[in-house]
C-alpha positions in Angstrom: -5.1 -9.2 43.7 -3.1 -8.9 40.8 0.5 -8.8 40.5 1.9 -5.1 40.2 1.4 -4.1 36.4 4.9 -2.7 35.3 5.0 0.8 34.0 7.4 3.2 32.1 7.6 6.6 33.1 9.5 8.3 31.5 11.1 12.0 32.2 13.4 14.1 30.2 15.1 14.5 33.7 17.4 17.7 32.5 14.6 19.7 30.5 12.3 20.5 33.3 10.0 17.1 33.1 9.3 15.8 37.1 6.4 13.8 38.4 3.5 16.1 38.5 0.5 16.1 41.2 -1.5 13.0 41.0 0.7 11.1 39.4 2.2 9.5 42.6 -1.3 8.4 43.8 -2.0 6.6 40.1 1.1 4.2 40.2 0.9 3.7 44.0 0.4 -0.2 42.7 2.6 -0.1 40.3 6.3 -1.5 39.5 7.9 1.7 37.9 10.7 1.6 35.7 11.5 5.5 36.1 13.7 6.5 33.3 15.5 10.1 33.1 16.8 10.6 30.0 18.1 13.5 28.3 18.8 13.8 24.4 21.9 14.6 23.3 23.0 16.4 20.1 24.0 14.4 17.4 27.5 16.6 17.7 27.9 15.8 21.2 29.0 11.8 22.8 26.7 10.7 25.2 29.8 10.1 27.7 30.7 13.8 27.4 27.5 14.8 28.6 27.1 11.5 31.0 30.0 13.3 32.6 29.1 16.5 32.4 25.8 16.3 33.2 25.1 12.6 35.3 25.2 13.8 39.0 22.6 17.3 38.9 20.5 14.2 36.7 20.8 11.6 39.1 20.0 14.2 42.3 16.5 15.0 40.3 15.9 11.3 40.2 16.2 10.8 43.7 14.0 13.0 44.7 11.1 11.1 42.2 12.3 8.1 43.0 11.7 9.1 46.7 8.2 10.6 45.7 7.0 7.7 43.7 7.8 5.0 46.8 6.6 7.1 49.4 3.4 6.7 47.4 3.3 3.1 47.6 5.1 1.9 44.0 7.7 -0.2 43.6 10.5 1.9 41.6 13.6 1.0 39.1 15.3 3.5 37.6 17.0 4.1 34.5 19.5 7.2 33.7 20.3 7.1 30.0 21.9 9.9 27.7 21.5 9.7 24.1 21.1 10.9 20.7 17.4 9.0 19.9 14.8 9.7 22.5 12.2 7.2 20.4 14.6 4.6 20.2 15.9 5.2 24.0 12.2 4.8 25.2 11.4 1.5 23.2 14.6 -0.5 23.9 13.9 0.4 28.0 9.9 -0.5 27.6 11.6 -4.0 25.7 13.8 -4.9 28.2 11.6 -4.1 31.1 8.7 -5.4 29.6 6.4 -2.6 30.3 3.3 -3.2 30.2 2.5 0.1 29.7 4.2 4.1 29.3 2.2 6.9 31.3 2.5 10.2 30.0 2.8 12.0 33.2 1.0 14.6 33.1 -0.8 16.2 36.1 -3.9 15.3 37.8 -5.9 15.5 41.2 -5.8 12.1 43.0 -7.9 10.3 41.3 -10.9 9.2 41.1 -12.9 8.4 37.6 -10.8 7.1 34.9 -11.5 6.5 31.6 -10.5 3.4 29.6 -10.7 3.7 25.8 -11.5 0.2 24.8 -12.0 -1.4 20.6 -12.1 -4.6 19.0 -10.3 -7.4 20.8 -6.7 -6.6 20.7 -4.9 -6.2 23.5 -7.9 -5.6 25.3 -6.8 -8.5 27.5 -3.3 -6.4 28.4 -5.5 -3.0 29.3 -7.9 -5.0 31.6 -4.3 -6.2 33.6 -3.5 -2.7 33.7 -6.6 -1.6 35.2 -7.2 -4.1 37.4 -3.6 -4.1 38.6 -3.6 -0.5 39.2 -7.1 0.0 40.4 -8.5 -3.3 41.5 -7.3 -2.3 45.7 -8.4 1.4 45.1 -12.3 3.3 45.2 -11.3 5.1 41.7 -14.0 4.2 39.3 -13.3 2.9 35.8 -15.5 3.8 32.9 -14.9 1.6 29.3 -15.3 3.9 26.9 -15.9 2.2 23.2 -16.5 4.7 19.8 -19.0 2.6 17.9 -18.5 1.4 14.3 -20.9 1.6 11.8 -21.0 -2.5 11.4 -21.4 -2.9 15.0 -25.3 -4.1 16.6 -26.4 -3.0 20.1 -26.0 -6.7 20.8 -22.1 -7.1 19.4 -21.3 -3.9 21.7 -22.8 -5.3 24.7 -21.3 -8.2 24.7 -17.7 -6.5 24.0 -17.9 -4.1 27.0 -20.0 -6.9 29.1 -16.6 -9.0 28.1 -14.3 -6.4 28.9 -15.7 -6.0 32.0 -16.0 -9.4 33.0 -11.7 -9.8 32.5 -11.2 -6.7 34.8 -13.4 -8.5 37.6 -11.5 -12.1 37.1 -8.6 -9.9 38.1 -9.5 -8.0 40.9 -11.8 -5.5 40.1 -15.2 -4.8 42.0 -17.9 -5.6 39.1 -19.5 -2.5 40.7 -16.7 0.0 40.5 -16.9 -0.7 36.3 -19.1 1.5 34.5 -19.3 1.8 30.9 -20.2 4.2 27.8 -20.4 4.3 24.2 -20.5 7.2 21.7 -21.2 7.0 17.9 -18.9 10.1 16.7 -16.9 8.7 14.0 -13.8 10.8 14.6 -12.5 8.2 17.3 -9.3 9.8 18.6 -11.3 13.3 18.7 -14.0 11.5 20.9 -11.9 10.1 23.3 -10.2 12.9 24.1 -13.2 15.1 24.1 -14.9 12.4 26.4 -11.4 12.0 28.5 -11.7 15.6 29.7 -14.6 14.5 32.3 -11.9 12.1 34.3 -8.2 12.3 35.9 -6.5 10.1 33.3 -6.9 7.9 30.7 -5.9 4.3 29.5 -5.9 3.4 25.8 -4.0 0.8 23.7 -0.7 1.5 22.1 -2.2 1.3 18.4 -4.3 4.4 19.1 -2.3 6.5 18.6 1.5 4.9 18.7 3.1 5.1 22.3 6.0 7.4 20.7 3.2 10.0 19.3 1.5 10.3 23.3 5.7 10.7 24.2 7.1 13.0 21.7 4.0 14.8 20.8 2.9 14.6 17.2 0.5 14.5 15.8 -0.4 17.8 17.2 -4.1 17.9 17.0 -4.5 14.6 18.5 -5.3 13.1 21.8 -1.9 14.3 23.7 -2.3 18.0 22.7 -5.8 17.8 23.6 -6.4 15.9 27.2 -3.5 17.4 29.6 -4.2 14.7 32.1 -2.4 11.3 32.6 -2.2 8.9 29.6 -1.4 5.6 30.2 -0.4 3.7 26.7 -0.8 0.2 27.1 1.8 -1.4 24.7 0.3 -4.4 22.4 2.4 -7.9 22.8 5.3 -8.5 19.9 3.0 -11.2 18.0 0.7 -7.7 17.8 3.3 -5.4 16.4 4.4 -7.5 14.1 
């Protein structure tokens, strides 16, 4: 059994963002940093509207808070107003050290989940994820891989057989790993085509950036197109550099 994976969720806790169905039941393993935040004109200070605006914030929170652990997760929350939600949500992932952000979007509980998989970097960080999410659970994991054209049969097997093998050194049940490979060369377009058959997706930060799944650009991209769950798994600083 792993140790609980540590994930940002974040809501914009005054704009009518909560924790939709589903969501509980996929970070029941989880440690969740739950962070409200609400973005603030660049007119306004962030201690007018802290004042103004903290205790109807910090009611909503409770009750997610309250949802999430009822569910099983371990929670920490985070209320922040300011003027740069992109900047609010890295500096929080950074000091938490977040493994990963889930968009939360709404699901059924789940129960097939897809994990978008390429190369070899920070595949290691997506198969803790996984594992630490899903290794005590009967949800079924699927590595999904968009083939390049300089890839054999052979180099691909091994990658997902690799894959694989990390997320069963961790916890998961060799059996409960399935995977699938698809040659469309439009790799974000395939993904999310292929991500409407499950209840959420896992993919590394790089594909898109973790601020394009948050904020929503570009808009013909994997956000706008799978409504589910999207859990960004962040690459380490020695990757981002």
């Amino acid at each position: 059994m792993t140790d609980r994976p540590c994930i940002l969720v974040p809501i914009r806790v005054l704009d009518g963002e909560s924790i939709p169905d589903g969501v509980p039941e996929l970070l029941a393993n989880a440690y969740v940093v739950l962070l409200g935040y609400h973005v603030v004109p660049d007119q306004t200070a962030t201690g007018q509207a802290k004042m103004q605006f903290e205790e109807r914030a910090n009611a909503r929170l409770d009750k997610y808070e309250s949802i999430l652990r009822d569910a099983g997760a371990t929670v920490e929350r985070r209320l922040v107003f300011t003027h740069d939600g992109q900047k609010t949500l890295d500096r929080i992932s950074d000091e938490h050290d977040c493994l990963a952000v889930l968009v939360p979007n709404g699901t059924r509980p789940p129960e097939e989940v897809l994990v978008a998989v390429r190369g070899t970097a920070g595949v290691s960080r997506i198969a803790e994820a996984v594992a630490g999410l899903f290794s005590s659970t009967d949800v079924a994991v699927t590595l999904y891989h968009v083939t390049e054209t300089n890839e054999t049969d052979d180099d691909i097997e091994t990658f997902l057989n690799g894959v694989r093998d990390r997320m069963t050194e961790l916890g998961m049940d060799a059996s409960a790993v399935d995977t699938r490979t698809d040659t469309e060369q439009k790799r974000l377009g395939a993904i999310a085509t292929a991500a409407e058959e499950y209840d959420a997706l896992v993919m590394g930060e790089s594909d898109p950036s973790l601020t394009t799944f948050v904020f929503g650009m570009p808009a013909e991209q994997i956000a706008d197109r799978f409504h589910g769950p999207v859990f960004v798994v962040q690459r380490e600083a020695s990757e981002s550099s």
